[in-house]
C-alpha positions as a Markdown table, in Angstrom:
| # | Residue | x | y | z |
|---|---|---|---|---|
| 1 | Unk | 0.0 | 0.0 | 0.0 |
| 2 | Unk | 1.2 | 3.3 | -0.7 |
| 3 | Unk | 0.1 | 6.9 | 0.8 |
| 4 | Unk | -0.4 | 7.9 | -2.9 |
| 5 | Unk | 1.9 | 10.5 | -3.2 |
| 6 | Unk | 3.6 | 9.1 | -6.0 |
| 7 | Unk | 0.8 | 8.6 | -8.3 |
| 8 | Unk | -1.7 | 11.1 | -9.5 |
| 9 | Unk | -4.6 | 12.7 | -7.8 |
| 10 | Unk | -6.6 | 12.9 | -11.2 |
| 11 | Unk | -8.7 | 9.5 | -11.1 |
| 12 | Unk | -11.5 | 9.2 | -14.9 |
| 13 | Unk | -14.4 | 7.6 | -13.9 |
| 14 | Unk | -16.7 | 5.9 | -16.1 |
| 15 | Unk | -20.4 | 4.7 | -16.0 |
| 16 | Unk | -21.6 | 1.0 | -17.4 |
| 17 | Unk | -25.0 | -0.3 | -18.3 |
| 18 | Unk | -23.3 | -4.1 | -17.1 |
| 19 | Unk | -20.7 | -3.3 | -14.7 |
| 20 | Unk | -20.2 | -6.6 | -13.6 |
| 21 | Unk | -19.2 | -7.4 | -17.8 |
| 22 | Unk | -17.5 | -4.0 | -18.3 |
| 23 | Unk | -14.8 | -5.2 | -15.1 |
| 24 | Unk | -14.4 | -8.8 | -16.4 |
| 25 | Unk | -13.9 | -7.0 | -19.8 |
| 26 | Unk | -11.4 | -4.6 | -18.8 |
| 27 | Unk | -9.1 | -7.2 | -17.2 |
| 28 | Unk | -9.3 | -9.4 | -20.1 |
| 29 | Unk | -9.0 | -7.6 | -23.1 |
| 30 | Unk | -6.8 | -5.0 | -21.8 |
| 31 | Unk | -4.9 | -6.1 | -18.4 |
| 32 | Unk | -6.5 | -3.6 | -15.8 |
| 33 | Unk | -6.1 | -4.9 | -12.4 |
| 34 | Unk | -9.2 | -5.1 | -10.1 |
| 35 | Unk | -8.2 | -3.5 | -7.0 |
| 36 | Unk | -11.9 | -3.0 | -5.1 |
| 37 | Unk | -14.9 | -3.6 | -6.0 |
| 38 | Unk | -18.6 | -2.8 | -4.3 |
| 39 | Unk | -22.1 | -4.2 | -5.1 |
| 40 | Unk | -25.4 | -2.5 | -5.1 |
| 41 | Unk | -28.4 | -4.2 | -3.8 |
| 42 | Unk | -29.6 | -4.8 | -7.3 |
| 43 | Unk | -26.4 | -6.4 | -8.1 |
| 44 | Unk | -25.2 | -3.5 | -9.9 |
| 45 | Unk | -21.4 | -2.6 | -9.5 |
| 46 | Unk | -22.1 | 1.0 | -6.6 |
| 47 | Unk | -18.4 | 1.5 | -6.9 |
| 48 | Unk | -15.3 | -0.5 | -8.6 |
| 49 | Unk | -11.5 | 0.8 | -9.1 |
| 50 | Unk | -9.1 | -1.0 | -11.3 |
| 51 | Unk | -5.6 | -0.5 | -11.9 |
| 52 | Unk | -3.4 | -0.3 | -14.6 |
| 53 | Unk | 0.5 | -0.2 | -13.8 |
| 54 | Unk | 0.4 | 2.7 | -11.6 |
| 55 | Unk | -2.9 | 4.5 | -12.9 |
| 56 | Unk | -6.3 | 3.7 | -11.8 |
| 57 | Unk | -10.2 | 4.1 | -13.3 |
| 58 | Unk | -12.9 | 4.0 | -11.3 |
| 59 | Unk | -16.6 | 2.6 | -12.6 |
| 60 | Unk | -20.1 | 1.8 | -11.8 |
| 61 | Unk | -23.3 | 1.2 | -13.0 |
| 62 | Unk | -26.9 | 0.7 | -11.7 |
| 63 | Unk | -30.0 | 2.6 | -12.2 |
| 64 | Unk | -29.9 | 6.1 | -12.4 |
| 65 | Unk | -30.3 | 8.8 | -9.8 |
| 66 | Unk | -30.8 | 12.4 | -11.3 |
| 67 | Unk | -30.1 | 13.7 | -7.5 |
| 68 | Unk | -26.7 | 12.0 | -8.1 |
| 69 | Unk | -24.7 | 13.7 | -10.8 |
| 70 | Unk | -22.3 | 10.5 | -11.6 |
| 71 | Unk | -25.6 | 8.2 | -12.0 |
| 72 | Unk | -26.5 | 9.6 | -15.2 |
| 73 | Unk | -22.7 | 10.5 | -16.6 |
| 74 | Unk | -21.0 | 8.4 | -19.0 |
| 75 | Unk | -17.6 | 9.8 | -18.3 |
| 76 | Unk | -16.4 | 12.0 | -15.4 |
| 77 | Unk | -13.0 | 12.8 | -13.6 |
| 78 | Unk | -12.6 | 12.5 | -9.5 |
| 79 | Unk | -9.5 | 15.1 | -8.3 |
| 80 | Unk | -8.5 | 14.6 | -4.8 |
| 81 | Unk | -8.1 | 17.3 | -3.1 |
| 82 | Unk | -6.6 | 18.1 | 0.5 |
| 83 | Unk | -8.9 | 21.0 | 0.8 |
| 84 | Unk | -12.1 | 20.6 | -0.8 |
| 85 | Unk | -14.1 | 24.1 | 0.6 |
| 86 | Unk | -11.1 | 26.0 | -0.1 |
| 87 | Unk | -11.5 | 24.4 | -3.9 |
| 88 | Unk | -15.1 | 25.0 | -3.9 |
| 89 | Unk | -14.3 | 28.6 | -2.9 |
| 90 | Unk | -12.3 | 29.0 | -6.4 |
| 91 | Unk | -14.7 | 26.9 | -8.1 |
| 92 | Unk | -17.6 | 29.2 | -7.6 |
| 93 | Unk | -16.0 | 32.3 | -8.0 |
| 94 | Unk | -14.9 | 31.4 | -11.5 |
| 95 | Unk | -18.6 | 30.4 | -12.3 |
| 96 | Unk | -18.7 | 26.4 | -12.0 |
| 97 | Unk | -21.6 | 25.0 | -12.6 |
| 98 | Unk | -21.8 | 23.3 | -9.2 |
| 99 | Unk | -24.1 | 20.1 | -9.1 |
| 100 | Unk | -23.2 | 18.8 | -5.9 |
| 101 | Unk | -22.0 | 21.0 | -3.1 |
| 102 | Unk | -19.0 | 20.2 | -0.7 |
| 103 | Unk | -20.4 | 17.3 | 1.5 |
| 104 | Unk | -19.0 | 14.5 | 4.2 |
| 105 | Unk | -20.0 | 10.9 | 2.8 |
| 106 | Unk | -20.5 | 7.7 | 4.0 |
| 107 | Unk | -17.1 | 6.3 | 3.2 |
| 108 | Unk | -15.3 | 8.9 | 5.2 |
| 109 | Unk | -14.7 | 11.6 | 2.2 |
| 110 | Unk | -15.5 | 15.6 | 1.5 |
| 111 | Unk | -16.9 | 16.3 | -2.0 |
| 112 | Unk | -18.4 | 18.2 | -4.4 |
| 113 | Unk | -19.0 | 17.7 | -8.3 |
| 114 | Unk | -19.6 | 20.7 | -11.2 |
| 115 | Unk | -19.8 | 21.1 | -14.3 |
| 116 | Unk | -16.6 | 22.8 | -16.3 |
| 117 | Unk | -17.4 | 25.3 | -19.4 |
| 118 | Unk | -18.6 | 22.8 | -21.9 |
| 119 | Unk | -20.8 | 20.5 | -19.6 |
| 120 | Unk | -17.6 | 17.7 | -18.2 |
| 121 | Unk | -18.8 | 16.3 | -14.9 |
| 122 | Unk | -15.9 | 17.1 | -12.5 |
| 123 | Unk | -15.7 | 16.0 | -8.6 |
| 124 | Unk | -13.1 | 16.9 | -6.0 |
| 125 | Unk | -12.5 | 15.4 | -3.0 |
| 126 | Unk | -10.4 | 13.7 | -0.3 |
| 127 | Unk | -11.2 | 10.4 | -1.1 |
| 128 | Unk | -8.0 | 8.6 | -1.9 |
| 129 | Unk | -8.6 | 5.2 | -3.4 |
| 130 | Unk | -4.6 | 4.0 | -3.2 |
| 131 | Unk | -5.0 | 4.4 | 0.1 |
| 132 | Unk | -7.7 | 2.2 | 1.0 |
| 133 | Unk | -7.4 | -1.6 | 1.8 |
């Protein structure tokens, strides 16, 4: 395990009809490495990162949400962050499109997504996937 300081902070994230098939595909076909993945209740994939060498996607599928921004985006980046209100701050002052405002979640992270000038679904954080388990 490593603190993450060595690898980047910039994480894509991409949304699945069939998670489950899109993970199994991704190993296969082009070698990604499944480092953690986490189930919904219908079976669908809530959460899954995968690494390649010392980069990382993370994925998920499911139904979608439209009070959850990532439910209903095909492609998204997650930036952590060590101080997500102070980013917020400079997000909003420039005119993001914010679609999520800074919030604590359930799996011990602060957040917030927007929107940059030609509609990309961007979230920032302290979440910090090398670092778990």
């Amino acid at each position: 395990m490593t603190d993450g300081s060595d690898r980047s902070p910039i994480f894509p994230a991409l949304r699945y009809r069939d998670g489950q098939a899109a993970i199994s595909f991704l190993e296969q076909a082009f070698g990604l490495t499944r480092r953690a993945v986490h189930t919904g209740a219908e079976g669908d994939i809530a959460h899954a990162e995968l690494s390649f060498g010392t980069g990382m996607v993370m994925l998920g599928s499911g139904v979608p949400d439209p009070s959850n921004p990532w439910s209903t985006t095909p492609v998204g980046l997650y930036v952590r962050v060590a101080d997500v209100d102070a980013h917020y701050a400079r997000a909003v002052a420039a005119g993001a499109e914010i679609v999520r405002p800074p919030a604590d979640t359930s799996y011990g992270a602060r957040e917030y997504s927007a929107r940059d000038s030609e509609g990309h679904l961007w979230s920032f954080g302290t979440y910090d996937p090398w670092a778990q388990g």
